[in-house]
C-alpha positions in Angstrom: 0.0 0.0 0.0 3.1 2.3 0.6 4.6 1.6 -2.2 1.2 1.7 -4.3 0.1 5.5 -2.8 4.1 6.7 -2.9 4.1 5.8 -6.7 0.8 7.7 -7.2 2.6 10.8 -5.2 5.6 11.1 -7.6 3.5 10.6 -10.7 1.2 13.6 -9.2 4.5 15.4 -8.2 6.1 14.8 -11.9 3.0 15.6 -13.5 2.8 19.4 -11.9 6.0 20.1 -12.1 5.9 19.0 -16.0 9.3 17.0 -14.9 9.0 14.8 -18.4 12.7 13.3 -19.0 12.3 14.8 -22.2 12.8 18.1 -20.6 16.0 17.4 -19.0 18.7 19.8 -20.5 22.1 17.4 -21.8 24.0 19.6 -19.0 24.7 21.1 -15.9 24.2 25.0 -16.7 26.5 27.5 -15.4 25.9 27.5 -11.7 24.8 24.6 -10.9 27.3 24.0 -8.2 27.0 27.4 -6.5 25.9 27.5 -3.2 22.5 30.0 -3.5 22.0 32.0 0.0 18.6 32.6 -0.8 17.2 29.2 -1.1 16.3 26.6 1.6 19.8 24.1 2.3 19.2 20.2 3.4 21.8 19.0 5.8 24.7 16.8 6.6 25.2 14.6 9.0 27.6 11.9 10.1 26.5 8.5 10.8 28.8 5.6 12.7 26.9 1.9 12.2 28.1 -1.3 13.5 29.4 -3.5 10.5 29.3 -7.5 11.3 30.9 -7.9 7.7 34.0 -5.8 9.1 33.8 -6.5 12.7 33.9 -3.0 13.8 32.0 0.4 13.8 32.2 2.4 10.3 31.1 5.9 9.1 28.8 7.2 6.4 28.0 11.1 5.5 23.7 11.1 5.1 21.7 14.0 3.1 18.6 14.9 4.1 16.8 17.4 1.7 15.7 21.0 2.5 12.2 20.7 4.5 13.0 17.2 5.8 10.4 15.4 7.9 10.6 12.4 10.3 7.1 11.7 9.1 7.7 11.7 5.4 9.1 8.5 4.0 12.0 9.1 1.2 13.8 7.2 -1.2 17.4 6.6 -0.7 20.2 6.9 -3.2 23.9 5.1 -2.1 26.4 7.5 -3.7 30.2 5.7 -3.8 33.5 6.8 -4.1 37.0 6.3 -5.9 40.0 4.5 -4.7 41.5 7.4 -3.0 38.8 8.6 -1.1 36.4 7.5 1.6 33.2 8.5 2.7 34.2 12.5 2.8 35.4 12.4 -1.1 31.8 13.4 -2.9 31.4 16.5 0.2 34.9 17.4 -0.5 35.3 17.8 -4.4 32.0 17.0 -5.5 29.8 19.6 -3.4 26.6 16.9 -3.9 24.6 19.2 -1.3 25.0 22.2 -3.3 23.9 20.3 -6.6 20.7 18.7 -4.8 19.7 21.7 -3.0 20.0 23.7 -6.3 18.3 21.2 -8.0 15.3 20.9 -5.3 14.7 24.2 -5.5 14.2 24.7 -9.1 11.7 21.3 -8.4 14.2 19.2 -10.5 14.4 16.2 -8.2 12.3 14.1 -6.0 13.4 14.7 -1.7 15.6 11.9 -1.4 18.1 10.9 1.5 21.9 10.2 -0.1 23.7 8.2 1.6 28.0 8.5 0.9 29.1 5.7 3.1 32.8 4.3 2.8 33.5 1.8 0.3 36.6 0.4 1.8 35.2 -2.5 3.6 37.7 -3.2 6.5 38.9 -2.5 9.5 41.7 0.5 8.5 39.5 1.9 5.8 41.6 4.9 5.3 42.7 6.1 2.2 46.5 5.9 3.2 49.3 3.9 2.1 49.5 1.6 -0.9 46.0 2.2 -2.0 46.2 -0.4 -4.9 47.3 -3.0 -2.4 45.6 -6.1 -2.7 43.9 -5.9 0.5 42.8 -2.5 -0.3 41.6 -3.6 -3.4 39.6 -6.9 -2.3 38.1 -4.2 0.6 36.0 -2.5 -2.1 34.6 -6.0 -3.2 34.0 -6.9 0.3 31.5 -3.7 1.0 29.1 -5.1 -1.5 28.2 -7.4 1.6 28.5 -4.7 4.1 26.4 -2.6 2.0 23.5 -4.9 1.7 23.9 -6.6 5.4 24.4 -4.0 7.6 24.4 -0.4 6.0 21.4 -0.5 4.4 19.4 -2.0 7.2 20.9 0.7 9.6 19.9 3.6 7.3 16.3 2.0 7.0 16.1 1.8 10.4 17.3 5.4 11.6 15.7 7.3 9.0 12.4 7.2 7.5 13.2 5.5 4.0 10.9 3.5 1.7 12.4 -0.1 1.5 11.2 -1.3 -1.9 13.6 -1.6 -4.7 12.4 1.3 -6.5 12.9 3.5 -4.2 16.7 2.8 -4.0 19.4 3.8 -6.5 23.4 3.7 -6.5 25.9 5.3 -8.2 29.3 6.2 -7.8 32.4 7.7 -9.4 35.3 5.4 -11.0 36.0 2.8 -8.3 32.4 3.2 -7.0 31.2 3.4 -10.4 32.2 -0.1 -10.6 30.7 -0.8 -7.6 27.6 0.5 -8.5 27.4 -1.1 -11.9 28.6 -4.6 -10.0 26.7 -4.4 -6.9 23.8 -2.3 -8.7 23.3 -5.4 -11.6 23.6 -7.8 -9.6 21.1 -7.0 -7.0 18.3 -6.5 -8.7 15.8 -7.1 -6.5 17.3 -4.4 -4.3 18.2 -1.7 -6.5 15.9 -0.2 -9.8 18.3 3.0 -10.4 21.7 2.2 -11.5 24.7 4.6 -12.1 28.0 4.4 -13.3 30.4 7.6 -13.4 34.0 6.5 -15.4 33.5 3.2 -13.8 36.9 2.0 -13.0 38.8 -1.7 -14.3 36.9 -3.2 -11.2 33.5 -3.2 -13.2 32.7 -7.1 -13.5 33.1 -7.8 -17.6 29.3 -7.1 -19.6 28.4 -10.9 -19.3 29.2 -11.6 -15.7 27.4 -7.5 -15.2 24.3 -8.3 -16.9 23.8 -12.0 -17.6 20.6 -12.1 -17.7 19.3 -9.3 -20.3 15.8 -9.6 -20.5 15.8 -9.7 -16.4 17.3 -6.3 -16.6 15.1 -5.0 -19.1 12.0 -5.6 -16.8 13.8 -4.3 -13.3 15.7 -1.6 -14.3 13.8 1.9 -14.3 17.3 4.0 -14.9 20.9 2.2 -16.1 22.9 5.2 -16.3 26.7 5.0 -17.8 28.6 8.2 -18.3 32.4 9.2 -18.9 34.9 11.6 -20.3 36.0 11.2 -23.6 39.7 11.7 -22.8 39.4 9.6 -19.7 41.8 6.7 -19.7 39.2 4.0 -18.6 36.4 5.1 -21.1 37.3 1.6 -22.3 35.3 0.0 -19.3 32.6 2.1 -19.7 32.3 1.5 -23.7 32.5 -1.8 -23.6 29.2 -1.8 -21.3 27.5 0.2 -23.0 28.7 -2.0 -26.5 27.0 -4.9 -24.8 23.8 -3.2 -23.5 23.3 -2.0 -27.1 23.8 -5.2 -28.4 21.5 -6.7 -26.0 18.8 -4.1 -26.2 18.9 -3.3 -22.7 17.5 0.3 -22.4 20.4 2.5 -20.5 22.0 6.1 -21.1 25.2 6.0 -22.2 26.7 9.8 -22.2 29.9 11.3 -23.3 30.8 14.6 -22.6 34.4 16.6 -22.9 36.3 15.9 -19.9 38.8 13.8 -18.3 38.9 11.9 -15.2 38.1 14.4 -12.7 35.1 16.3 -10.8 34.0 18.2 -13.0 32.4 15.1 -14.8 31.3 13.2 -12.1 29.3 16.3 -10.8 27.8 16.6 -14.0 27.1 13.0 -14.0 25.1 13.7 -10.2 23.9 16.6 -11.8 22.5 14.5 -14.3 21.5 11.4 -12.6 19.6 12.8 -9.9 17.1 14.4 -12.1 15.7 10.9 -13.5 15.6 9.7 -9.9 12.5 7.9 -8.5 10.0 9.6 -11.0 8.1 7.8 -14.1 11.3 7.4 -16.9 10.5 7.0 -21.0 13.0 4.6 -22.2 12.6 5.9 -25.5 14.2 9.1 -25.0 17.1 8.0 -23.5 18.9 8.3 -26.6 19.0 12.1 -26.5 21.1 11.9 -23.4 24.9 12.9 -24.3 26.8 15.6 -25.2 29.2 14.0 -27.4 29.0 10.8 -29.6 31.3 8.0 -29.9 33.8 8.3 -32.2 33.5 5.6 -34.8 34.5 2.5 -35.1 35.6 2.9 -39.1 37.9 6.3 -37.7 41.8 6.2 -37.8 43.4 6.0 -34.4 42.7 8.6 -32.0 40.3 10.7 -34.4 37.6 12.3 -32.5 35.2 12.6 -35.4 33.2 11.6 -36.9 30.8 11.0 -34.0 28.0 9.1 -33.8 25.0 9.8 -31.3 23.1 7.1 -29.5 20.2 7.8 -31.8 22.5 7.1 -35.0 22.8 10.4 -36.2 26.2 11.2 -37.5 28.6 14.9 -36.0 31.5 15.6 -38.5 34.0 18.3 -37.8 36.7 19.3 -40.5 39.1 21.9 -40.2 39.6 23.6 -43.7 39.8 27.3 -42.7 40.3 28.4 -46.1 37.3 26.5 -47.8 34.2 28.1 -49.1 31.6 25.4 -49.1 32.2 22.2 -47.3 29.9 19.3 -47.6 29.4 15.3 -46.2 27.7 13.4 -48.9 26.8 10.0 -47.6 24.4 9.3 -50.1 22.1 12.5 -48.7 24.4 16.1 -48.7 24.9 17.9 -46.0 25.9 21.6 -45.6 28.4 22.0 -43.1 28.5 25.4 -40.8 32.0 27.0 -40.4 32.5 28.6 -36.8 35.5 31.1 -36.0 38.3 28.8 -35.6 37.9 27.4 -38.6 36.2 24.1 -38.1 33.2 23.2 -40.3 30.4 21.4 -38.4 27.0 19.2 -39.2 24.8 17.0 -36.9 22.9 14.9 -39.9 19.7 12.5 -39.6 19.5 9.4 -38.1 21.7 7.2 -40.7 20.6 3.2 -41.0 22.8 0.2 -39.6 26.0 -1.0 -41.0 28.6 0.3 -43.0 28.0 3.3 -45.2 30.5 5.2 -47.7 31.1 9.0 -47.5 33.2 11.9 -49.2 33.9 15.2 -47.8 33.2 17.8 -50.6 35.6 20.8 -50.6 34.2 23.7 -53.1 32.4 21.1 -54.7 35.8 18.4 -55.1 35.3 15.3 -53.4 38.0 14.2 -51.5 38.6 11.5 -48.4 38.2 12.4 -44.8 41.5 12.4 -43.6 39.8 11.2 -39.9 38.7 8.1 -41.5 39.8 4.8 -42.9 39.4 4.7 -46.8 37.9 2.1 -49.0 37.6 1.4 -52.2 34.3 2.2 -53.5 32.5 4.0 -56.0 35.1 3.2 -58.4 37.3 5.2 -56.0 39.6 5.8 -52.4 36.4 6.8 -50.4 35.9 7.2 -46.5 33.4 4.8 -44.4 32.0 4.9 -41.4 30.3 1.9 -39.4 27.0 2.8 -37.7 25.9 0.2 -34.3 23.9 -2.3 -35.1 22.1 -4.3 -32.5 21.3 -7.2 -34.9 25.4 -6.7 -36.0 26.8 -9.7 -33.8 27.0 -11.8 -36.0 30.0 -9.7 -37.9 31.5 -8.7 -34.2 34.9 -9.4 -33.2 34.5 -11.9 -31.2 36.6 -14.1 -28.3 36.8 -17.5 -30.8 39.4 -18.6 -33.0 39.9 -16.9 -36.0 41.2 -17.8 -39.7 43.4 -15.6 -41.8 42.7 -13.3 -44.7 45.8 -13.9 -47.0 46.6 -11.4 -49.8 48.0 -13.2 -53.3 49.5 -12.4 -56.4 49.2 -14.7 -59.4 49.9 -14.4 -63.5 47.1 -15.4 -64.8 47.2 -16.7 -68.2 43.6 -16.7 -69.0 44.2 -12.6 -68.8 47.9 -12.3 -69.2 47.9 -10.0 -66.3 49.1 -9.8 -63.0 45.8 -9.8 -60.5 45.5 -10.4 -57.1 42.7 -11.6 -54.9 42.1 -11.8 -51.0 42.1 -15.8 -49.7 40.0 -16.4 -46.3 41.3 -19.7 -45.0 39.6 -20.8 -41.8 40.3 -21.2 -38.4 43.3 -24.2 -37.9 44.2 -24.0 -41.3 47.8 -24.4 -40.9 47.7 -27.2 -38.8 45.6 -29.6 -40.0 46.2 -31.8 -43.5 43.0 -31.3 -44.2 41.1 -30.3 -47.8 38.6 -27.7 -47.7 35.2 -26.8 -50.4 35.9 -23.5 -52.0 33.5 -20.4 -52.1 34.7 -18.1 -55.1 33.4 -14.5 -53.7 33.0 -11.6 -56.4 32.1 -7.7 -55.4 30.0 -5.3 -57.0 30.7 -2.7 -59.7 33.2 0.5 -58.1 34.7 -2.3 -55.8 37.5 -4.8 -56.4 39.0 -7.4 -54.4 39.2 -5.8 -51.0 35.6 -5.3 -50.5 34.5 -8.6 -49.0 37.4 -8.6 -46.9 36.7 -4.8 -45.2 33.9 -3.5 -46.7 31.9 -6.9 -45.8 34.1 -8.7 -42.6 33.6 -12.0 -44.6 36.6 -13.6 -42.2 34.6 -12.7 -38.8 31.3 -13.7 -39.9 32.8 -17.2 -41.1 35.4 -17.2 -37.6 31.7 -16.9 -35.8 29.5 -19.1 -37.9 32.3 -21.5 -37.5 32.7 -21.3 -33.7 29.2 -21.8 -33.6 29.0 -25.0 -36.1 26.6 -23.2 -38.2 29.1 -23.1 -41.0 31.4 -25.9 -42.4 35.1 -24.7 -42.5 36.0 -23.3 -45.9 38.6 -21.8 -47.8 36.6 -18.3 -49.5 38.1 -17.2 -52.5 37.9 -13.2 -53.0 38.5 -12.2 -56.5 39.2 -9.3 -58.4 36.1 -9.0 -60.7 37.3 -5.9 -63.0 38.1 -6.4 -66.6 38.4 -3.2 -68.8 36.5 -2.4 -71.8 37.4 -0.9 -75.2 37.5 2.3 -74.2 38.9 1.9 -70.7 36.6 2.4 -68.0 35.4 -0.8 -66.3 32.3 -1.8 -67.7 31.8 -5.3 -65.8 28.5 -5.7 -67.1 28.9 -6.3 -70.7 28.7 -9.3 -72.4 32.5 -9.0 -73.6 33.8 -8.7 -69.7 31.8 -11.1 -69.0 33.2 -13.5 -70.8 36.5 -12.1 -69.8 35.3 -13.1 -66.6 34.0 -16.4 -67.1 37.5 -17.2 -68.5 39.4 -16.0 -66.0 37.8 -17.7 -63.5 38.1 -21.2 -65.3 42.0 -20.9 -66.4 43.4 -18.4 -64.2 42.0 -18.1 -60.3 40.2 -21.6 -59.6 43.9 -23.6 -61.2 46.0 -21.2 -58.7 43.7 -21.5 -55.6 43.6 -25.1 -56.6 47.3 -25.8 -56.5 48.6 -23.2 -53.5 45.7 -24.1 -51.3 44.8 -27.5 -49.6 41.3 -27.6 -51.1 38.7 -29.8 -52.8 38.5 -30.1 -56.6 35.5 -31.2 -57.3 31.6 -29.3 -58.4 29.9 -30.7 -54.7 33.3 -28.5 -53.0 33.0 -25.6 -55.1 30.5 -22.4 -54.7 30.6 -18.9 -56.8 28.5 -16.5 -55.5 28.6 -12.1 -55.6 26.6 -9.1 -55.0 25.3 -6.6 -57.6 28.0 -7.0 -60.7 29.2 -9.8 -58.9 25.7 -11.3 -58.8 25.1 -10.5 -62.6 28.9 -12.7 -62.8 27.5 -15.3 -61.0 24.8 -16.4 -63.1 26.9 -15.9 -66.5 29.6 -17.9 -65.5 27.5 -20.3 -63.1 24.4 -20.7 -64.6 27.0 -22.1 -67.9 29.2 -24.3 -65.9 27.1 -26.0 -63.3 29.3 -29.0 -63.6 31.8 -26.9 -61.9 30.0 -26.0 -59.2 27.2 -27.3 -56.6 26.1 -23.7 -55.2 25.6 -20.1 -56.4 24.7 -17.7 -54.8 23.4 -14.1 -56.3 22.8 -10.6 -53.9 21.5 -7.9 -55.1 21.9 -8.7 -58.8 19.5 -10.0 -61.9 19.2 -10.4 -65.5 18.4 -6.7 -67.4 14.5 -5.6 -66.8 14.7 -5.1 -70.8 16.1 -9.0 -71.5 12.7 -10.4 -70.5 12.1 -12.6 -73.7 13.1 -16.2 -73.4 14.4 -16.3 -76.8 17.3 -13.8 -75.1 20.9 -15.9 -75.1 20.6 -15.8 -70.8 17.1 -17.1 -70.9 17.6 -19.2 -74.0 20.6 -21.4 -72.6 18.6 -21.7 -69.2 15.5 -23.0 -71.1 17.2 -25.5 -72.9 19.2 -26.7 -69.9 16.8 -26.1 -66.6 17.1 -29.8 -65.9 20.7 -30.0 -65.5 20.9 -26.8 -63.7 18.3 -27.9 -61.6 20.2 -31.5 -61.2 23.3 -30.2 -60.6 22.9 -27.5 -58.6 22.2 -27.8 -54.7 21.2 -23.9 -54.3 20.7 -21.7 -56.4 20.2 -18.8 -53.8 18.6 -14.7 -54.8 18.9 -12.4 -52.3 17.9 -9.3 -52.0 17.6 -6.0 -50.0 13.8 -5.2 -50.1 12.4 -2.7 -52.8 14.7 0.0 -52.3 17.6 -2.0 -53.4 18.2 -0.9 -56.8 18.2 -4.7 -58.7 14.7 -5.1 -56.7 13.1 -4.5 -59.9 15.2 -6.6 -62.1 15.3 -9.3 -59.5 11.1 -10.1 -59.4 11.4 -10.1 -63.9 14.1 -12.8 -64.3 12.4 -14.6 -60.9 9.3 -15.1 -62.9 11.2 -16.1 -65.9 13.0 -18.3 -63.9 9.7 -20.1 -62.8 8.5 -19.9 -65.9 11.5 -22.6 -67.0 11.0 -24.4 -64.4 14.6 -23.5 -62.9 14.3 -24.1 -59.6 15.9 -21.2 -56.7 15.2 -20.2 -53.1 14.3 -16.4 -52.5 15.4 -14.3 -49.2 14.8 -11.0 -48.1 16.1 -8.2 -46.1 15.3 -4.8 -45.2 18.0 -2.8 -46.4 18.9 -1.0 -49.9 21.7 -1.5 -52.2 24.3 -1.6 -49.3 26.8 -3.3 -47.1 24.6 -4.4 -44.4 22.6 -6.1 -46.4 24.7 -7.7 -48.2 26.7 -9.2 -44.9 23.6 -10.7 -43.7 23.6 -11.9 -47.5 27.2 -14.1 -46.7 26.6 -14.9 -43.2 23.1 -16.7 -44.4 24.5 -18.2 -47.7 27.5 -19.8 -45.9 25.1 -21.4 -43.5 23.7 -23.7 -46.2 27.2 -25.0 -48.6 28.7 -27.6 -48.5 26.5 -29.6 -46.5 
């Protein structure tokens, strides 16, 4: 009944002070931390409780907001400290009582007791000596159990606190941040408000933090994960927040400008407090940061580009002596130069996966020197990798992994030099064993790299692998391009194609075939590629089925205009659809939903198909013309070879 009327009080309380989370500003504002002589002040006090986990009497510093009353039951929030410190640390750099009472008077917060207890858990708990001495160290595991056992129960008894889990949160700075992640997470069914400020090496790795996910989802009100982005133990914090995403555990995860001192961690109370013990929309915890996180696809130590919890994309660029500066990822972007010379844009919310971009200086596009380069769009362009919570299956993960292997070859077929990019799998060079073969081809603008970067074929088969979804294979990444008449690469005519088809035959399968320990037979041997390397998958494969068992064809179709069956594509499968359907164990179309550009084409030569009688198997995924898609594309087509 407490609980039931206390809930009804806050919701009242939020309501008429329109405290929506939405209306929480991303920072402290000027001030914030400035004691205000004409507004009412809560109070501290010093508590000593006897500890049976220690075996002696400890100390804790207690809050109690402006206008507290021994009649009025509060919520309770357990607020931890670093290494060096003890239970004075917060009062001492931190201020907290200025913060809160600032905060209650502009009706910010809910009244709540904070508790700042010591979170050395023995006898000497003094910040003196060695304080990275094992004891020392093992002491702030320890109070986990002092915490629970005896603190909490002496605070609950002295002052007049609501005991349900709701009505108590933690948080703490560095070495209590990791406390309060660990002992937060774990004690769900004592705790509903979770916080971590630059949580410290101590925090328990994200699978022993939050092992249960879907547990977490329905206790937690607040998981709240902040840092510094020039703070040496962001790592800790990242990866948390890297596994929360994954898992889809709702949680703020915020980044502002700072290093490892006060002036984040007050922001971070500052912060906090504000969603504290009041009704919380999960949805709009993505607006909570002030920076993003660089990404993933940037060169070492490059800040930007930044991307925000909600996806969207912050690019900075210094070119002071630039009149128009532009991002074009697919969508152009005016950037806004401010007085140092840096040019700025925040865009929309960009889709999952990988995604190629070009700066545009007066109109020339050129590479962002802050990001790794690919080669796409027939050119050295940048990329940058947007989270994916669906994405683990292409994650680096902790199994064993195979080698991408980078080989020359003459190739008499072409009577060129080439080169292609080998995946051999996990154990390869310690086994005798022969492997099956997947020949991989890349789209038009693309060469022989792209599977290996651009698509992170080798982790998706290391994790398929691991997980025995996938038999072992050697994957084959060639280099698709062959030059017209007039010297642009025109992969898609019937002349390159053929180039193709040739070179495949006589120069890459006889050179994979004799340097690698593989199969040499059709029932080993798959050919498979997206967009122009779908279209030279079912020239060269749909002719020479006795060379191979499985094809496989992304994004990619017959021309919309070669619809007749008398055409020489349609023709040769007509008069063959038995043998293709004999020898063939897939014959697998993909394709990224109807705004991938060979959607079109695809449904035509799909019905021709069935109008032969050549049999296929048809899979969809939302996504255009792009990456993502086309990584689910491998990571689902190696599932079914060889098998």
């Amino acid at each position: 009944m407490k609980k039931t009327l206390w809930a009804c009080l806050t919701a009242l309380l939020f309501q008429a002070n329109g405290l929506q989370a939405q209306q929480i500003a991303p920072e402290a504002p000027k001030g914030f931390d400035v004691l205000q002589s004409t507004i009412s002040h809560g109070k501290i006090d010093t508590i000593v409780y006897e500890s049976k986990t220690v075996g002696t009497s400890r100390k804790a510093l207690v809050y109690t907001p402006p206008g507290f009353n021994k009649k009025t039951k509060y919520p309770v929030l357990y607020l931890l400290h670093g290494i060096g410190g003890d239970e004075k640390e917060w009062l001492n750099g931190g201020k907290p009582q200025i913060i809160l009472d600032n905060l209650y008077a502009e009706g910010k917060i809910q009244p709540m007791i904070v508790v700042m207890p010591n979170g050395r858990a023995m006898k000497d708990d003094r910040a003196v000596g060695n304080i990275m001495a094992p004891d020392k160290v093992q002491a702030f595991a320890t109070f986990e159990k002092d915490l629970l056992n005896d603190l909490i129960p002496f605070v609950e008894k002295k002052y007049p606190t609501l005991i349900d889990r709701e009505s108590r949160a933690i948080a703490g700075l560095s070495m209590g941040g990791g406390q309060s992640l660990n002992f937060g997470l774990g004690n769900l069914d004592k705790f509903a408000w979770v916080g971590g400020f630059s949580s410290a090496p101590n925090t328990k790795i994200p699978k022993e933090l939050v092992p249960n996910p879907e547990e977490a989802k329905k206790k937690l009100k607040l998981l709240w994960i902040s840092c510094g982005d020039n703070d040496g133990l962001l790592s800790f914090s990242k990866r948390t927040h890297e596994y929360l995403y994954q898992n889809d555990v709702p949680h703020i995860y915020y980044l502002e400008p700072g290093v490892h001192d006060f002036k984040v961690w007050k922001n971070g109370l500052y912060m906090y407090s504000q969603f504290l013990f009041k009704p919380v929309n999960t949805s709009s915890f993505t607006k909570y940061t002030i920076l993003g996180t660089p990404a993933s696809t940037n060169i070492r130590n490059a800040q930007y580009p930044q991307v925000l919890p909600d996806n969207r994309v912050v690019f900075k660029v210094k070119a002071p002596n630039a009149h128009k500066v532009q991002i074009d990822l697919g969508k152009k972007y005016d950037m806004i130069k401010d007085s140092t010379g840096f040019w700025h844009v925040t865009t929309d919310s960009i889709s999952r996966g990988f995604h190629y971009y070009s700066l545009l200086i007066d109109d020339v596009a050129v590479v962002d020197p802050a990001s790794e380069t690919f080669y796409g769009m027939s050119r050295q362009a940048s990329g940058i990798e947007i989270p994916y919570k669906e994405g683990g299956f292409y994650a680096l993960k902790d199994v064993p992994h195979g080698d991408i292997r980078i080989k020359k070859y003459f190739s008499k077929a072409s009577n060129t030099w080439r080169e292609m990019y080998v995946y051999t799998p996990p154990g390869y060079d310690k086994t005798t064993e022969k492997y099956p073969v997947l020949y991989l081809l890349h789209g038009g603008g693309e060469d022989q790299r792209g599977w290996a970067t651009q698509g992170r074929t080798d982790l998706i088969l290391d994790n398929l692998i691991a997980e025995q979804k996938a038999k072992p294979m050697v994957i084959a990444m060639l280099d698709g391009n062959f030059y017209g008449n007039g010297g642009g690469i025109a992969g898609f005519g019937e002349p390159q194609l053929k180039a193709f088809e040739n070179e495949l035959k006589n120069g890459a399968i006889p050179f994979v075939e004799s340097n690698f320990r593989v199969e040499t037979d059709a029932k080993n041997r798959a050919l498979a590629g997206l967009s122009m390397g779908g279209l030279q998958t079912l020239y060269a494969g749909i002719k020479n089925t006795d060379l191979f068992s499985y094809l496989g064809v992304f994004s990619s179709g017959w021309w919309a205009n070669n619809t007749k069956l008398s055409d020489p594509q349609y023709e040769f499968m007509k008069n063959n659809a038995s043998t293709i359907n004999s020898n063939l164990k897939e014959l697998w179309i993909s394709m990224g939903g109807k705004e991938d550009i060979a959607h079109a084409n695809c449904q035509i030569m799909m019905k021709k198909f069935d109008d032969m009688g050549v049999k296929y198997k048809y899979s969809e995924y939302a996504g255009g013309h792009t990456w993502p898609v086309w990584r689910h594309d491998i990571f689902l087509f190696s599932q079914l070879l060889f098998k």
